[in-house]
C-alpha positions as CSV (number, residue, x, y, z in Angstrom):
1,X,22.4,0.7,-7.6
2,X,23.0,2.3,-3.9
3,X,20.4,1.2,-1.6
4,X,20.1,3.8,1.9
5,X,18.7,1.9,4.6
6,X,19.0,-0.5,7.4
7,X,21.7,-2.5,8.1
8,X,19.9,-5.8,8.0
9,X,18.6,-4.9,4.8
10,X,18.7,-8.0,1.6
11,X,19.7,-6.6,-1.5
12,X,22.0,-7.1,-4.0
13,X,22.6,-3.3,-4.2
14,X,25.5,-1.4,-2.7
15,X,24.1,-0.6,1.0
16,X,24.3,2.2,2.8
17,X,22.6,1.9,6.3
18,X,21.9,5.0,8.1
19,X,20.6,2.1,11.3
20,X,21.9,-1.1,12.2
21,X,18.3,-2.7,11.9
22,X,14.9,-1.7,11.0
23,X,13.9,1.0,13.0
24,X,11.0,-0.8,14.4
25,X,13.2,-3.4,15.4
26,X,15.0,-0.8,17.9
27,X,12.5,0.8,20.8
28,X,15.6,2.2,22.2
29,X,15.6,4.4,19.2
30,X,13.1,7.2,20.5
31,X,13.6,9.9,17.8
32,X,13.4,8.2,14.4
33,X,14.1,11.9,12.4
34,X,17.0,12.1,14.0
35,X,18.2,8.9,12.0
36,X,16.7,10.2,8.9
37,X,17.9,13.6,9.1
38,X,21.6,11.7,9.0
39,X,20.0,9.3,6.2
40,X,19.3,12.1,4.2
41,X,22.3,13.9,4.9
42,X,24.3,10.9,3.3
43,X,22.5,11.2,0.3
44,X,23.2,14.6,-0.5
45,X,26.6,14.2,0.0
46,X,26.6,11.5,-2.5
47,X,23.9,13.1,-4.5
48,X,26.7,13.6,-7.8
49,X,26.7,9.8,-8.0
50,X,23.6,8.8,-9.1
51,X,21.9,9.0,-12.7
52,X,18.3,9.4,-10.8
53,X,17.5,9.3,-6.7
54,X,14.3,7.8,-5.5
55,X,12.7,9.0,-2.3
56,X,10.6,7.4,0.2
57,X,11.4,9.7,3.4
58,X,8.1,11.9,2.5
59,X,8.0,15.5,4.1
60,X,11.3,15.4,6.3
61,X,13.2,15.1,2.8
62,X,12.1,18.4,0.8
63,X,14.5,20.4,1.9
64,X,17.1,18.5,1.4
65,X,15.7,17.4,-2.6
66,X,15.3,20.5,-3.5
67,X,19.0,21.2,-4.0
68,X,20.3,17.6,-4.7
69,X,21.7,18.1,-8.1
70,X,20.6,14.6,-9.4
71,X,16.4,14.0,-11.3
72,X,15.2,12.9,-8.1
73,X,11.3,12.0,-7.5
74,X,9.2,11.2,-3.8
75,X,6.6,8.6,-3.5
76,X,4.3,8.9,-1.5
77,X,3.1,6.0,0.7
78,X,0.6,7.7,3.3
79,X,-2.8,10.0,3.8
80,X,-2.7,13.3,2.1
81,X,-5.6,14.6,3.6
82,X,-4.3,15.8,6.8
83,X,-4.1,19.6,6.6
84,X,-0.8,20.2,8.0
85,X,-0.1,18.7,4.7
86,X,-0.8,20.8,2.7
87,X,0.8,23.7,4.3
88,X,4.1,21.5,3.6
89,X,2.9,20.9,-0.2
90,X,2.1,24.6,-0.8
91,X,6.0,25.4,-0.3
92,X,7.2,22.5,-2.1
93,X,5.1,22.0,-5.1
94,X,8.5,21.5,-7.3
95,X,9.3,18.4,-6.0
96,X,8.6,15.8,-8.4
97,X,6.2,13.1,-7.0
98,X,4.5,9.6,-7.8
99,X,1.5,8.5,-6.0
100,X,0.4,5.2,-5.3
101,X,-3.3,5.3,-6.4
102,X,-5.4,8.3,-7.7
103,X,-7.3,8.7,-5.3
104,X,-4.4,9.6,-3.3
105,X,-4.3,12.5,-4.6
106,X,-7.3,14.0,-4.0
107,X,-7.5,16.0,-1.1
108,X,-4.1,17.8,-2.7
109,X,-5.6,18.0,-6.3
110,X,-5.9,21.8,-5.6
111,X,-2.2,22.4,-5.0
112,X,-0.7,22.0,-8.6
113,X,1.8,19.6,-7.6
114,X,4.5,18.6,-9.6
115,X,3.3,14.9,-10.0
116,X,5.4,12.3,-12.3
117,X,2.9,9.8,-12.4
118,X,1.0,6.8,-10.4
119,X,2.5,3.5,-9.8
120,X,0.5,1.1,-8.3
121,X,2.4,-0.7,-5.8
122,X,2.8,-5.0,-6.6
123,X,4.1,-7.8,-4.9
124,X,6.5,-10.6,-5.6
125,X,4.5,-13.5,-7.5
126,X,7.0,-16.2,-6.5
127,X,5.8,-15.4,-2.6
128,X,2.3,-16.0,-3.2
129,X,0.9,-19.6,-5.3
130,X,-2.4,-19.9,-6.4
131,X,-4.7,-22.2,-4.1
132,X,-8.9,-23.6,-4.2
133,X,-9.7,-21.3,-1.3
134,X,-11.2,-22.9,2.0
135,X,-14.9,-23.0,3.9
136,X,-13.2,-19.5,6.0
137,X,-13.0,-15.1,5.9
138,X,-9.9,-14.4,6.5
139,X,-8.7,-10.0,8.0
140,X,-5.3,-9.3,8.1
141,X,-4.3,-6.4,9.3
142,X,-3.9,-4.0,12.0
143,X,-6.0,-4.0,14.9
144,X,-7.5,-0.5,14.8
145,X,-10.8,1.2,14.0
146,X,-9.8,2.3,10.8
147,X,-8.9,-1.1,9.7
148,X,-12.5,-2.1,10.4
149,X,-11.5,-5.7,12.4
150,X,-15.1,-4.9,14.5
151,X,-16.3,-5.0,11.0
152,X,-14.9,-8.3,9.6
153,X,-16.2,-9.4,13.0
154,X,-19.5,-8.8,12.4
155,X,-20.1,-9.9,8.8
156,X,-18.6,-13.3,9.9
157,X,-20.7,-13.9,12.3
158,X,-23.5,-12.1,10.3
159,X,-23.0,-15.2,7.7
160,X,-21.9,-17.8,10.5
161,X,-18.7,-18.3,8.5
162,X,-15.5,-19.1,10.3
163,X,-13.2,-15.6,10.7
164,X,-9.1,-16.1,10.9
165,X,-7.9,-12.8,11.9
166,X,-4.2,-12.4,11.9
167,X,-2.9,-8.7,12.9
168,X,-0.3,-6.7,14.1
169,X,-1.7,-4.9,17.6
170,X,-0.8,-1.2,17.0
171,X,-3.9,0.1,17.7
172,X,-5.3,2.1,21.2
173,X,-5.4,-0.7,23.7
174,X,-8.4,1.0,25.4
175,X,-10.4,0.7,22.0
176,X,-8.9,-2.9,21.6
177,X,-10.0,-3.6,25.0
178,X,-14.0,-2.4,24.7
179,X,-14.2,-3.3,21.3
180,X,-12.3,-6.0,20.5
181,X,-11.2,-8.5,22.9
182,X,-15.0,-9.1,23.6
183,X,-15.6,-10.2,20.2
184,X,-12.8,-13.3,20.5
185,X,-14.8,-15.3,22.9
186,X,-16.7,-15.9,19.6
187,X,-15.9,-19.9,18.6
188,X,-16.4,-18.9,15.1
189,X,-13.2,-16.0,15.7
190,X,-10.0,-17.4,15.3
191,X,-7.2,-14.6,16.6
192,X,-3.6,-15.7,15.1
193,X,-1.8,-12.6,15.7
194,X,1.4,-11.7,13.2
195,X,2.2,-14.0,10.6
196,X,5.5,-14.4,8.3
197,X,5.4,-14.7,4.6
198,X,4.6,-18.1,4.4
199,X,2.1,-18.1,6.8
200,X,0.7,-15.5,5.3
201,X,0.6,-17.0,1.8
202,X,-1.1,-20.5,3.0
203,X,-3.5,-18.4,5.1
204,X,-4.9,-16.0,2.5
205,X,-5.0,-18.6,0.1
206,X,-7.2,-21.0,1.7
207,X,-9.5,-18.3,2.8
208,X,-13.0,-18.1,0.7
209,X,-12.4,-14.4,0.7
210,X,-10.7,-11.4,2.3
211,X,-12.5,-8.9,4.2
212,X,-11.6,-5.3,3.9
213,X,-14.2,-3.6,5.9
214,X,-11.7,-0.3,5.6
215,X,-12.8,2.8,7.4
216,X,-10.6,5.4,6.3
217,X,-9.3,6.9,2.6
218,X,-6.3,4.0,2.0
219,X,-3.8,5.0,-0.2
220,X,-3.6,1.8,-1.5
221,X,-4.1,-1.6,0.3
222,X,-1.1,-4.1,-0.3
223,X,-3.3,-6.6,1.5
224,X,-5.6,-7.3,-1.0
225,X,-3.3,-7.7,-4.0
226,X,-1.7,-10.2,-1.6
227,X,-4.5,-11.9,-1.3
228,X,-5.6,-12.0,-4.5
229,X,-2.5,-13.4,-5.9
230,X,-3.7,-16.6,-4.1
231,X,-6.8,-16.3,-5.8
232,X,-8.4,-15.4,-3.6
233,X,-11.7,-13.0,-4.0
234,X,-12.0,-9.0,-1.8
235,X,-14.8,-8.3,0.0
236,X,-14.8,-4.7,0.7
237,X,-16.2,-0.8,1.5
238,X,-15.5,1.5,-1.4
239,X,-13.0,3.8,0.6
240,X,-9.6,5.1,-1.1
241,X,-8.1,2.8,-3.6
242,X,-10.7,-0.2,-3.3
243,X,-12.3,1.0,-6.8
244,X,-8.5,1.2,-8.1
245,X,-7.4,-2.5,-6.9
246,X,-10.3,-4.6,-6.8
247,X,-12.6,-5.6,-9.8
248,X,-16.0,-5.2,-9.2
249,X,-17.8,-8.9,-9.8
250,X,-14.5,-10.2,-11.2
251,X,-12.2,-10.2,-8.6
252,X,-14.2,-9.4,-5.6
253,X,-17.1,-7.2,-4.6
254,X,-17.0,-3.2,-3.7
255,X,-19.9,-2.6,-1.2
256,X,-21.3,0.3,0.2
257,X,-22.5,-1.2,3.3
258,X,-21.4,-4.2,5.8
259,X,-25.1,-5.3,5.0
260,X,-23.6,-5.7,1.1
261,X,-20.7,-7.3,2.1
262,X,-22.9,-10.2,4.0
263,X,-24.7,-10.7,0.6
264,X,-21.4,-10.8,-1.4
265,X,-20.4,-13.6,0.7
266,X,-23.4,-15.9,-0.9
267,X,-21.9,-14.4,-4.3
268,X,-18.6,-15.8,-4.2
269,X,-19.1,-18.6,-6.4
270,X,-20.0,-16.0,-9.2
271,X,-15.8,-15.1,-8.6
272,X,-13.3,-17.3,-11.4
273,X,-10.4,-17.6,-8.1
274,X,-7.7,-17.7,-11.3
275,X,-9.2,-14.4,-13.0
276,X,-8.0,-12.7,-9.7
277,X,-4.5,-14.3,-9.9
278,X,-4.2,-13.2,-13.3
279,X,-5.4,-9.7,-12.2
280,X,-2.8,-9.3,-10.0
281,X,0.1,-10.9,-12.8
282,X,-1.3,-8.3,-14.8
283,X,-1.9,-4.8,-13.0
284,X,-0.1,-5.2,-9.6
285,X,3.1,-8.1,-10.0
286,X,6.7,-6.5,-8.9
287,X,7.7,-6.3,-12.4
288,X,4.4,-4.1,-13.3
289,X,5.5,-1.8,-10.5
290,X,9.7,-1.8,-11.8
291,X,8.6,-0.9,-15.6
292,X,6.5,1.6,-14.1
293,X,8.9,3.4,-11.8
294,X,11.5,2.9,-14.7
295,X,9.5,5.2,-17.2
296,X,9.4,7.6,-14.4
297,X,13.0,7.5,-14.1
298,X,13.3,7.5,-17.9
299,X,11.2,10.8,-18.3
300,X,12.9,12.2,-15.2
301,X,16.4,11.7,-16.8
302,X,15.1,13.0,-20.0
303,X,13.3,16.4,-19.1
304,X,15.5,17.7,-16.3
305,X,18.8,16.7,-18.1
306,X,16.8,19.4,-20.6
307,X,16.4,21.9,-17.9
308,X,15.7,22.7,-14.4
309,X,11.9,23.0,-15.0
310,X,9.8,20.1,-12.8
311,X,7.9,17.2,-14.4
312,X,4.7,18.2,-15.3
313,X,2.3,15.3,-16.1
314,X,-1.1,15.1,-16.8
315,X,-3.1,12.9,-14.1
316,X,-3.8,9.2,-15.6
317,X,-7.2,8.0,-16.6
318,X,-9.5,6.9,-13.8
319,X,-9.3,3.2,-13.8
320,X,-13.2,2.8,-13.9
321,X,-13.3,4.5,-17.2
322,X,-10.3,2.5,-18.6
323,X,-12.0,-0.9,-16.9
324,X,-7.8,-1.6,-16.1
325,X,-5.6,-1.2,-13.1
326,X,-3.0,-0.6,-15.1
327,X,0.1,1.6,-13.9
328,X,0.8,5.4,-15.3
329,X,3.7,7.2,-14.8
C-alpha cells in the first residue's frame, strides 16, 4: 500500500508526502491547491503501480482521474448541495464515487452519477471504552451556527443540566462574539476548548448524552459514532445523516424541535448505554468501514479490468426501511 499525504503522517504504508506536515499545521502555506495540484501530479505519475487508487481530493482531482490508467474511485466527504457543484458533476459524471451517507446524495440524485456505493465512515474501537455515563450534556464540535452550539446552549439550560462544550473555534468571530461568548457566563456552561483523543474519549463517555443540535444537511457526523462508542446516547435534529447514524429510541433520540430534544433528556433512562456501543461495533467500527471500501475495490478491479465502462450501482436501501446502518458498496 502507497499512502500520499503529509509528511508527519503514521502509517505502516509506503509514504509519499506531497507537505512536510498537515496542511493545517502550516499557515504559512496560503494556497493549499497549489500542494495538491503537485499531490496529484505524483500520483499520476505513479498511477501504473497500483492495483486500485482511492481518492479523497474531491473536485480538484477529476481531471487528473479521468486518465489515470488504474480502477480508481472518490469519496466524498463534504456538502453536495452547493450549486457550483453540480456544474462540476455534470462534466464528470464517469468518475466513480462512494458517498458517506445517503442522504448525501441528494441534492445530486438528478445527475446520474457514476456512484460505487455508500460507506459509512467508523472509528477505531480500541480509542474509545465503554463507560456509565455522568450527571452532564456534553457538544463537541465547532463553534459555528451550523453546528448549533447556541442550541446545545439552550437545551442545557432549558433542563438545568450541566453543558461541557469542547470545540475547535473556526467559526465568524463576530457571530461568536454576539452569540456565543454571552452564553459562557452561564455557571452551568463549561467551555474546554480542543481536546485530544483521550480527552475526548473520557469526556464523551461520562456525558449523559451528546447534543447534536445540527443546523445544516451533515454528510455524516463522526461525532456521534464517537460518542456512542462510549455508550453514550445522541440527542439530535433530524438534518442529513442523523436518521442514517442514530437509532431512534435505541441509541438516542431524532427530534424535530429543540423543545423535543429538552423532553428526550428526561427519556434517557429508556436508552440500554451498551446497545449503543454495540451499534457502533456493528454498523460504524473501522473494520465495518475497511470490508466496505474493500468490496468497492473488489468490484472496481473486477468491472473495469472488463472494460472501460464506469461502475454503475444501484443506490442502497434506505436504512429506515432496512431498520440497519449497515454499509453498501
Amino acid at each position: 500500500m502507497t499512502l500520499f499525504a503529509s509528511g508527519d503522517s503514521l502509517t505502516p504504508a509506503r509514504l509519499i508526502p506531497c507537505a512536510p506536515r498537515s496542511l493545517r499545521l502550516l499557515p504559512d502555506v496560503q494556497d493549499q491547491l497549489a500542494l495538491h495540484v503537485v499531490q496529484l501530479t505524483r500520483v499520476s505519475e505513479m498511477a501504473g503501480e497500483f492495483d486500485v487508487i482511492h481518492n479523497h481530493l474531491g473536485c480538484p482531482s477529476y481531471p487528473f482521474a479521468r486518465h489515470w490508467p488504474t480502477p480508481n474511485v472518490t469519496t466524498l466527504h463534504g456538502r453536495l448541495d452547493l450549486p457550483e457543484l453540480g456544474l462540476v458533476f455534470s462534466h464528470y459524471r464517469d468518475i466513480n464515487m462512494v458517498s458517506i451517507s445517503n442522504h448525501q446524495r441528494k441534492p445530486v440524485e438528478h445527475l446520474g452519477l457514476s456512484w460505487a456505493g455508500t460507506v459509512y465512515n467508523g472509528v477505531d474501537l480500541d480509542l474509545f471504552s465503554f463507560q456509565p455515563g455522568g450527571p452532564y450534556l456534553v457538544f463537541l464540535g465547532r463553534v459555528s451556527k451550523v453546528k448549533g452550539v447556541h442550541l446545545a446552549v439552550e437545551v442545557a439550560r432549558r433542563v438545568g443540566m450541566p453543558l461541557k462544550i469542547a470545540v475547535k473555534v473556526e467559526a465568524d468571530p463576530r457571530w461568536c462574539q454576539e452569540y456565543v461568548a454571552p452564553l459562557l457566563v452561564d455557571p452551568l456552561i463549561e467551555f474546554i476548548g480542543e481536546v485530544d483523543e483521550r480527552e475526548k474519549n473520557a469526556l464523551l463517555g461520562g456525558a449523559a448524552a451528546l447534543l447534536f443540535p445540527v443546523q445544516w444537511p451533515e454528510p455524516f457526523g463522526l461525532v456521534m459514532i464517537e460518542a456512542m462508542a462510549c455508550g453514550t446516547p445522541v440527542i439530535a435534529l433530524r438534518q442529513g445523516a442523523v436518521p442514517e447514524v442514530v437509532a431512534d429510541g435505541r441509541t438516542g433520540f431524532i427530534c424535530d424541535s429543540v423543545a423535543e430534544m429538552v423532553l428526550s433528556v428526561g427519556r434517557l433512562g429508556e436508552i440500554d448505554r451498551m446497545e449503543c456501543r454495540r451499534h457502533v461495533e456493528r454498523y460504524f467500527s473501522a473494520q465495518t468501514m475497511t470490508d466496505g471500501y474493500e468490496a468497492v475495490y473488489r468490484r472496481l478491479a473486477a468491472v473495469l479490468g472488463r472494460s472501460n465502462a464506469s461502475v454503475h450501482v444501484q443506490p442502497p436501501l434506505n436504512v429506515q426501511d432496512t431498520a440497519g446502518m449497515g454499509n453498501s458498496a
